[in-house]
MIMINU-224552 format. One record per residue: z, y, x of N, C-alpha, C in turn. Coordinates in steps of 0.02 Angstrom, whole numbers, plus 32768, in hexadecimal, padded with zeros to 4 digits. Layout:
N
ZYXZYXZYX
...
This chain:
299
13CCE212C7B713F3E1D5C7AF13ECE1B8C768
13EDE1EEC73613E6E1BBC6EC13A6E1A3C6ED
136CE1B9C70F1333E18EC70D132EE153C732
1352E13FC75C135EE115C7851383E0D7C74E
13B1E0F7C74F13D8E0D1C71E13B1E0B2C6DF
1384E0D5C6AF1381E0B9C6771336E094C6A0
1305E0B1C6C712EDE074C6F112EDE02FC6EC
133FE034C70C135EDFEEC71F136EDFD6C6DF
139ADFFEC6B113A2DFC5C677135CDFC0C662
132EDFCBC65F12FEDFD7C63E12DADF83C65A
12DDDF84C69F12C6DF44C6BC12F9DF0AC6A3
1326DF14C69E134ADED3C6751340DEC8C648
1348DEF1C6171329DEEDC5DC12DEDEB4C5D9
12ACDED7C603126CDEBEC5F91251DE70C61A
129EDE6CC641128CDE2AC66012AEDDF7C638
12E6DE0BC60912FBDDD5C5D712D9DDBAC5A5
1294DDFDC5A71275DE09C55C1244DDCDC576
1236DDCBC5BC1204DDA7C5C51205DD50C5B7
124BDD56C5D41259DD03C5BD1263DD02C581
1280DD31C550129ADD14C516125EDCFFC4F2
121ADD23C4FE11D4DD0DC4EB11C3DCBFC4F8
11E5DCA7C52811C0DC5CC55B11F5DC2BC507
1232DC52C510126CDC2AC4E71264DC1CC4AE
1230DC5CC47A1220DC5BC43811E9DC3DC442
11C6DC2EC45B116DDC09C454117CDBC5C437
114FDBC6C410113ADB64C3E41136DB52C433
110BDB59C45710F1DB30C4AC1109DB62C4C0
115DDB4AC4ED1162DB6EC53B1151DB6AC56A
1128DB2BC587110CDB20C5B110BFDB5FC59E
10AEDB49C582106FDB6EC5771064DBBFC587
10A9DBC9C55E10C0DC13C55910D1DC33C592
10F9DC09C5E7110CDC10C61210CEDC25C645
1093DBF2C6321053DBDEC656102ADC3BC63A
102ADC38C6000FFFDC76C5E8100CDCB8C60D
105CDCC3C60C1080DCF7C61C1072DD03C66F
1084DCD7C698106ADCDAC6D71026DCD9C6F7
0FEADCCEC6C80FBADCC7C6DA0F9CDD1BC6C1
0FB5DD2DC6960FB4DD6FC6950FBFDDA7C6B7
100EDD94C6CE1010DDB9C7050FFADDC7C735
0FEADD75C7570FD2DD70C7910F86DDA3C7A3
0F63DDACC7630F20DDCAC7460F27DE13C745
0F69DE2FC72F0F87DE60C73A0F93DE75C78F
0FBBDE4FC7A00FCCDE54C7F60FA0DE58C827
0F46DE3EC8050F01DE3FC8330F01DE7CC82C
0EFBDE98C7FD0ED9DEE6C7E00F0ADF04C822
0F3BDF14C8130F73DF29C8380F60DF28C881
0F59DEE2C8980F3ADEE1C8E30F0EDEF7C8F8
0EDFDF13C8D20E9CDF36C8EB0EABDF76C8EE
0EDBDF91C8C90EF3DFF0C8EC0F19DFDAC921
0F4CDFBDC91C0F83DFC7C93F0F72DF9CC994
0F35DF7AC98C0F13DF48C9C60F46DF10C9D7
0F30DEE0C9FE0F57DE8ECA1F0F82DEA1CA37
0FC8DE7ECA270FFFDE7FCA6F0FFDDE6BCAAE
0FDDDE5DCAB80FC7DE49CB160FCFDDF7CB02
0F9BDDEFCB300F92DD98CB3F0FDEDD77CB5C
101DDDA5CB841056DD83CB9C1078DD69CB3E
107DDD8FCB0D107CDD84CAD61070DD22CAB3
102CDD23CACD1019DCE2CAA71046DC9BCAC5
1065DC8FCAD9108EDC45CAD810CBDC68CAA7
10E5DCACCA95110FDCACCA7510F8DCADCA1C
10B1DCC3CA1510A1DCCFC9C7109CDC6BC9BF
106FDC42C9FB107ADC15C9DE10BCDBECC9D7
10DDDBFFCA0D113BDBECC9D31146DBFAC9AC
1143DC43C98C115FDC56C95D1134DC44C91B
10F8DC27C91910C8DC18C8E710DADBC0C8DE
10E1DB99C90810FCDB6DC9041147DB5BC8ED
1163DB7AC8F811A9DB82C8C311A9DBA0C890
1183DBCBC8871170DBE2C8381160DBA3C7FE
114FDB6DC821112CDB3FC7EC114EDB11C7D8
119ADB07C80911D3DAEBC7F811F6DB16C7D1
11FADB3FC7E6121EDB74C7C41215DB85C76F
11D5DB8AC75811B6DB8FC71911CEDB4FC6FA
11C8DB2FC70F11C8DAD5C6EC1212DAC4C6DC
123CDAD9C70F126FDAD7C6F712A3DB1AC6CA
1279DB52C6CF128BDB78C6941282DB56C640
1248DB49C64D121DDB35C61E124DDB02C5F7
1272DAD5C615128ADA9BC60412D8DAB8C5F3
12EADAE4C6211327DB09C60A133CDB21C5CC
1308DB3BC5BA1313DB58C57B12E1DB27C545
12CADAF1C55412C6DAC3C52012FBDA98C510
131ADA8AC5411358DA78C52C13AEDA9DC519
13ABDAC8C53D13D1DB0EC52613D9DB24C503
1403DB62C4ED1408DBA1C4DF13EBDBDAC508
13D7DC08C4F313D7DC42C51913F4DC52C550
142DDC69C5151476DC90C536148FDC61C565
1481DC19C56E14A3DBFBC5B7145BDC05C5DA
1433DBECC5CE1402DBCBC60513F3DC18C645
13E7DC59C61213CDDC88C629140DDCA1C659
1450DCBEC650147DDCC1C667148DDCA6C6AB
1481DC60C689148BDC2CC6CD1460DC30C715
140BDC2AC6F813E2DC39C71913E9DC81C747
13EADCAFC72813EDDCEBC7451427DCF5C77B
1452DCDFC75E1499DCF5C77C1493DCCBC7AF
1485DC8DC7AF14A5DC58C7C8145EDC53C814
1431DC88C80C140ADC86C82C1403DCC9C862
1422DCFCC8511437DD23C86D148BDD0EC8AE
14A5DCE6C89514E5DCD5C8C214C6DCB0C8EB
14AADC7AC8D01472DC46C9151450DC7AC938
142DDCA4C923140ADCC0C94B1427DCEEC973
1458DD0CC978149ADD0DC9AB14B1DCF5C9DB
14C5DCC1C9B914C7DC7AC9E814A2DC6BCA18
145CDC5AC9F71418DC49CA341416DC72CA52
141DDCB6CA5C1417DCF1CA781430DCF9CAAC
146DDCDBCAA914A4DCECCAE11492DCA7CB10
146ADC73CAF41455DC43CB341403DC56CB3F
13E5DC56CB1E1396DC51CB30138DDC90CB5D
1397DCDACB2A138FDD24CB4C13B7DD31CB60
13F1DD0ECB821423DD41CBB91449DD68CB86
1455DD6FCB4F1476DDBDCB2B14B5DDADCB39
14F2DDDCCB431527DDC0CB3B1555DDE7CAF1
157FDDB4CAF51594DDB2CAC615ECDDBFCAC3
1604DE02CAB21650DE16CACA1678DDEBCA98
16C4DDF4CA8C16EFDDDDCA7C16F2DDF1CA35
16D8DE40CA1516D2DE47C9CD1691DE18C9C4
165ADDFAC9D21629DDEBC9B11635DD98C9B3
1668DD7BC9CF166FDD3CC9C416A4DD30C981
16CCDD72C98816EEDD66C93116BBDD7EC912
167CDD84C9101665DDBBC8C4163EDD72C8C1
162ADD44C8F21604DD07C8DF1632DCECC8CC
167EDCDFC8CF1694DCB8C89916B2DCDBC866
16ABDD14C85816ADDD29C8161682DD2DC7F8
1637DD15C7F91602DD11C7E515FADCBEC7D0
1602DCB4C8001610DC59C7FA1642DC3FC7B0
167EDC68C7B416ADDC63C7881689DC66C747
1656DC9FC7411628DCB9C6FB15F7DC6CC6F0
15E4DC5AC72B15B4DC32C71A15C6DBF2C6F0
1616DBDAC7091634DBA5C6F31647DBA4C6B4
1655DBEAC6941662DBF6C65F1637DC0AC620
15E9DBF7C63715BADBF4C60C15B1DBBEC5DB
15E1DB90C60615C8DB42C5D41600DB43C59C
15E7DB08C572160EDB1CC53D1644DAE9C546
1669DADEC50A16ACDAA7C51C16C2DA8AC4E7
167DDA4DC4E4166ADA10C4D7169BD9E0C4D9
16ADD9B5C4AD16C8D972C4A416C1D952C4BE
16D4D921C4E616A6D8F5C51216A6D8ADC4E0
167ED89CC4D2168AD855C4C8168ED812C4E1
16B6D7F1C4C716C2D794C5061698D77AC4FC
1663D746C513163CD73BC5271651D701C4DC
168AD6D7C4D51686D6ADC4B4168CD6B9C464
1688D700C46A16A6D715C422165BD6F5C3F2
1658D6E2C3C11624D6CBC3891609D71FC36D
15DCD735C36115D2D76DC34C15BAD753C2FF
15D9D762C2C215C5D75FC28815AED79DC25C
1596D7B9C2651583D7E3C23B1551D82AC264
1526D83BC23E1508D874C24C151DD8C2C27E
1557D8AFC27C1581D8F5C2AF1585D8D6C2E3
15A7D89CC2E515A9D897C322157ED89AC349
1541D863C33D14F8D866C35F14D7D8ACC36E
14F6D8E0C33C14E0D928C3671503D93AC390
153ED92BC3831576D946C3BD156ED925C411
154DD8DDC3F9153BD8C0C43A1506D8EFC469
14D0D8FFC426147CD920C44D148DD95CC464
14B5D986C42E14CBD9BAC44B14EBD9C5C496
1514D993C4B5153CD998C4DC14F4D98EC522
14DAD955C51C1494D93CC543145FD96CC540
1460D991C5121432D9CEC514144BDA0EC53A
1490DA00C53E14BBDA2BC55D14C0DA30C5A9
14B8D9E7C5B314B0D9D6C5FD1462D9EEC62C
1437D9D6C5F913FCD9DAC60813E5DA2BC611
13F8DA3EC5F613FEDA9EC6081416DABCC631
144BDA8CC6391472DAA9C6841448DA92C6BF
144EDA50C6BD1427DA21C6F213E5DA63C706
13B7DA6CC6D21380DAA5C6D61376DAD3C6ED
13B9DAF3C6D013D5DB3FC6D913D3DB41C731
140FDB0CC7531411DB10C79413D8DB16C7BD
13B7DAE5C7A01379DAECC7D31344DB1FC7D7
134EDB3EC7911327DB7BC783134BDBAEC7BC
1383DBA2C7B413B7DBEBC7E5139DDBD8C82F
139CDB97C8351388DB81C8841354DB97C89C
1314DB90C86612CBDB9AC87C12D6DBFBC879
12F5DC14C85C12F4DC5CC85F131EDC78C8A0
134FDC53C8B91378DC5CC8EF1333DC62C922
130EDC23C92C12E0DC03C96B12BEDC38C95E
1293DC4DC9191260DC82C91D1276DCC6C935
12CCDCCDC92312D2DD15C93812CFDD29C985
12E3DCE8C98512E0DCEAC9F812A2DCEBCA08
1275DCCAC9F91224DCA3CA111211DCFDCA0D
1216DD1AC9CF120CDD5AC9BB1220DD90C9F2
1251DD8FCA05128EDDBFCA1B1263DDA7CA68
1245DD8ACA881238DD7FCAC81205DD8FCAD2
11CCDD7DCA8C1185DD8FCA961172DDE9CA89
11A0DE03CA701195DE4ECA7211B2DE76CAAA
11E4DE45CAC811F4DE69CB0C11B1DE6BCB38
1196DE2ACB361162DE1FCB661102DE3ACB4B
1119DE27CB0B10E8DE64CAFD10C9DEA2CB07
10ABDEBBCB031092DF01CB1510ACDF4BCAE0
10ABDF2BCAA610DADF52CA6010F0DF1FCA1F
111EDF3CCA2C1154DF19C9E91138DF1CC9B7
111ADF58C98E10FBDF51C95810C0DF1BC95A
1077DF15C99B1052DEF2C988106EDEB5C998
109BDEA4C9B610B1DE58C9AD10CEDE54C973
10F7DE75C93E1112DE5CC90710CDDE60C8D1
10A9DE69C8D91064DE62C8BB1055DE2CC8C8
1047DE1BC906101FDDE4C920103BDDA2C91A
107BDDA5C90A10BEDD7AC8F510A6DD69C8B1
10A1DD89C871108CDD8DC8441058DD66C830
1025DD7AC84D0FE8DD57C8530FCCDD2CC870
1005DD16C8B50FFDDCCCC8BF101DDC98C89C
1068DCAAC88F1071DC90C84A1055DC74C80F
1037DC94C7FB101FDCA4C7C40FE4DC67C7AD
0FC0DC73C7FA0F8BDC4BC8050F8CDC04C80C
0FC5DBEDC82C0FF7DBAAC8450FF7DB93C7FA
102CDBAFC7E21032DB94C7A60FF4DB84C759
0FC6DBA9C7720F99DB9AC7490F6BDB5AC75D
0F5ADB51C7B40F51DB1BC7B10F84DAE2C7A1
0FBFDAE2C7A30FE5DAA8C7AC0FDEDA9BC74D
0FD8DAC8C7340FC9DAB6C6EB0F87DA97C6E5
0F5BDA98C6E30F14DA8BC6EF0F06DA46C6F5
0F44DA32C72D0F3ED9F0C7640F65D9B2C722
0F8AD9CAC7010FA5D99AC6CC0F6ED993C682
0F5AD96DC6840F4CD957C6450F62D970C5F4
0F92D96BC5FA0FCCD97EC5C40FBFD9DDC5C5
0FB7D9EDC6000FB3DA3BC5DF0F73DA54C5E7
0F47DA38C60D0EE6DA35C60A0EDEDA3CC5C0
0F07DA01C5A10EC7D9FDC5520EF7DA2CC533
0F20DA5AC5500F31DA8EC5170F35DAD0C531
0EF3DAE6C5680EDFDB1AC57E0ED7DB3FC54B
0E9CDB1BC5310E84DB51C4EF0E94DB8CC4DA
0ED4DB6FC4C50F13DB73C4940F49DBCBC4A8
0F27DBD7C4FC0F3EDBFDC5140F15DC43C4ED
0EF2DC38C4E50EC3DC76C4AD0EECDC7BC474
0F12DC4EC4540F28DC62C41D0F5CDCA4C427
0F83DC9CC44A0FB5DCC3C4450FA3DCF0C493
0F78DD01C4A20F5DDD2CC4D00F78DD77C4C7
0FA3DD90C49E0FAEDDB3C494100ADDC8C4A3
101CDD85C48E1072DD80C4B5106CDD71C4F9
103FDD41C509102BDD42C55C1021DD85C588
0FFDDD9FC5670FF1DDEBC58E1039DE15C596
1054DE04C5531093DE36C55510CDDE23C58E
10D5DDD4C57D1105DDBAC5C610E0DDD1C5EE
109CDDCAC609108DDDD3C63F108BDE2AC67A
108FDE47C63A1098DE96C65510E8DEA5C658
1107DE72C624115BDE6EC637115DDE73C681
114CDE3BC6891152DE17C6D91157DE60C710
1135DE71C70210FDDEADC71C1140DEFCC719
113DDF16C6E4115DDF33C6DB11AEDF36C6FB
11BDDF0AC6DF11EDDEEEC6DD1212DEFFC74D
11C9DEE1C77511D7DEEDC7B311B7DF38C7CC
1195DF53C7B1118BDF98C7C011C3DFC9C7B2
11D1DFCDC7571211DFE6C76B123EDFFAC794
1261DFBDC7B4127FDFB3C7E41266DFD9C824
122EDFD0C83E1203DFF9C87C1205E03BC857
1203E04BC833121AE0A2C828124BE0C0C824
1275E090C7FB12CAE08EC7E812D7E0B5C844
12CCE070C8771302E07AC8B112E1E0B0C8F0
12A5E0E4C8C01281E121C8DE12B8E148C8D6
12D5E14EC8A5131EE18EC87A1351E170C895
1373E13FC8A613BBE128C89313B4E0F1C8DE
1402E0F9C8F91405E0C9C92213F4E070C90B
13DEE040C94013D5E000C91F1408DFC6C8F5
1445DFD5C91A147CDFC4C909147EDFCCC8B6
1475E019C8A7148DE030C8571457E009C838
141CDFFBC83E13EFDFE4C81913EADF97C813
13F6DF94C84A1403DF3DC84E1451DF2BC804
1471DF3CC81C14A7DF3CC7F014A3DF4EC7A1
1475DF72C7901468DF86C758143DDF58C739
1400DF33C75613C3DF0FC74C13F2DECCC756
142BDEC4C752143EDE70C74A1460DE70C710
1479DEA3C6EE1492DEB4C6BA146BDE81C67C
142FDE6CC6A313F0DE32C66F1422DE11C658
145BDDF5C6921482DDA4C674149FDDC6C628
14CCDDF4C63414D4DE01C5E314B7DE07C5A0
1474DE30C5B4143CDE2EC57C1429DDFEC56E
1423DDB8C5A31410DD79C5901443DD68C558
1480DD5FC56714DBDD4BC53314BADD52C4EC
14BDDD9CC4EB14ADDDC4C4BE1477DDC5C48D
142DDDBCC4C313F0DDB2C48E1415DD5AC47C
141EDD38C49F1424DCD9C471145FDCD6C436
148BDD19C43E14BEDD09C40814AFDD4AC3D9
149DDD75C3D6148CDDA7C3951457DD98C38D
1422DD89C3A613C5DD71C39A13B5DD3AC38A
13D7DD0CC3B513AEDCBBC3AD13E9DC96C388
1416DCCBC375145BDC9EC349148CDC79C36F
148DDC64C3AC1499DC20C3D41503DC23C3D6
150DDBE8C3E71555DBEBC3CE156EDC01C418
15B6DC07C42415E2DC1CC44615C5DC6CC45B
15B6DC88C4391597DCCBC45415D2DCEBC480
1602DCF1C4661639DD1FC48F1644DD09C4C4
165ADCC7C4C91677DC90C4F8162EDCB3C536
15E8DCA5C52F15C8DCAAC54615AADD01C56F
15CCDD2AC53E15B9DD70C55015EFDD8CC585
1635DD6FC5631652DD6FC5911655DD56C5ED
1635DD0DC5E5162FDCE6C62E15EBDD22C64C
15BFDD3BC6291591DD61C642159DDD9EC662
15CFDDB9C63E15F0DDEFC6481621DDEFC68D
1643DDA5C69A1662DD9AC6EF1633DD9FC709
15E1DD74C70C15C9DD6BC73D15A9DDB5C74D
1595DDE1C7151580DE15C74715A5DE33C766
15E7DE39C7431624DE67C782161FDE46C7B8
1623DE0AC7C41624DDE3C80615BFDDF4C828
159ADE03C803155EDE11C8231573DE58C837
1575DE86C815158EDECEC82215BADEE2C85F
15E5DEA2C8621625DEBAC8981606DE97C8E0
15C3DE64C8DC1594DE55C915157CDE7CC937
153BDE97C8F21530DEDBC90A1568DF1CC944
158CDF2AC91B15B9DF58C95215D6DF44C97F
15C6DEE9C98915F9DED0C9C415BADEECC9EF
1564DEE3C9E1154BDEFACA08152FDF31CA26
155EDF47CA011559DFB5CA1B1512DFCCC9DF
């Protein structure tokens, strides 16, 4: 069990580490594009021991590779306009309760009477990520230099959330698209490979196809070296986990590996400096009890 356990924190850990890399880059876009194309390069290797998930597989890798590319774009933008400690929180958390949600309509799961309070005690965490902003009247004259930050700030504030959601959405859709194609798959492991690396692949063309990130391919050599590291994040990060829940029931590990939303709080307010840290570690800190108390609603 303690290997199980530090496993799992071990995978939270490595999946916060991965974004906080996309978050620190001069180019997040770039940095997002590098990291997954790595992996994906990673996830081939992988497919050749572990062999194809069966051809019933392929309408689900191309869902789940196609929402990957929404998904990236609006991380990407999340945390350009963001903080950390909200965007990541939000995303994670807020993508795990959707994906709950969808669950209980798309895959049939049901869902008892503890796991509809732990989604709104999770919900509760999520609400309490934002900060609590001034609002300003539309007619007020803004004279001076604070205010005009206090304005961007607040619009930058929005724009992260706005992000954040959709980031949680596209992770909700991928966790189902996911969650259906390994049922129907032939093995879970080579579909979460093959997941990886269709991914991976999607998004490198959809970069390619823009102009704007064509003439700054290059550029992906420079830092070929933080790329690799997200990209074995990625990697790690989901193997872990496939070993973690060899020792330990799935439930305990699941529960342990969401524990990310806090490390997210945590790395944006002791690391990246970012304000309301408490306010924020705290709201992180509901939503995983409310993820935690999901988990056990589902045995």
């Amino acid at each position: 069990m303690l290997a199980a356990t530090l496993l799992a924190l071990g995978s939270a850990l490595v999946h916060a580490s991965w974004n906080l890399l996309i978050k620190t880059s001069d180019d997040r876009a770039l940095a997002a594009w590098g990291q997954f194309s790595a992996a994906a390069a990673l996830a081939l290797v992988g497919l050749v021991v572990v062999g194809f998930p069966g051809w019933a597989a392929l309408p689900y890798l191309a869902g789940t590779a196609a929402v990957h590319i929404v998904y990236l774009e609006s991380l990407v933008a999340a945390y350009t306009h963001g903080d950390f400690s909200l965007s990541y929180p939000l995303a994670r958390g807020g993508g795990a309760v959707l994906a709950a949600l969808g669950s209980t309509l798309v895959l049939d799961d049901r869902l008892p009477a503890l796991g509809w309070l732990a989604i709104a005690v999770a919900a509760a965490g999520l609400v309490g990520l934002r900060g609590r902003g001034v609002p300003v009247a539309d007619d007020v004259v803004l004279g001076d230099a604070a205010d005009v930050s206090a304005r961007a700030g607040r619009a930058g504030e929005r724009a992260a959330l706005g992000f954040a959601l959709l980031t949680a959405a596209c992770i909700a859709t991928y966790t189902i698209v996911d969650s259906a194609g390994s049922r129907a798959g032939e093995s879970g492991v080579a579909y979460g490979l093959a997941s990886v690396a269709a991914s991976g692949v999607a998004i490198s063309v959809a970069n390619v196809l823009r102009p704007s990130r064509r003439a700054r391919a290059a550029l992906l050599r420079r830092d070929w070296r933080r790329h690799l590291a997200g990209g074995v994040g990625t990697l790690v990060a989901y193997t872990m986990v496939l070993v973690a829940v060899r020792r330990a029931p799935v439930g305990y590990v699941t529960m342990l590996r969401e524990s990310s939303v806090v490390i997210g709080a945590l790395v944006g307010w002791l690391v990246l400096g970012e304000g309301l840290g408490r306010r924020r570690l705290a709201a992180s800190g509901v939503i995983l009890a409310g993820l935690v108390l999901l988990v056990a609603a589902g045995g």
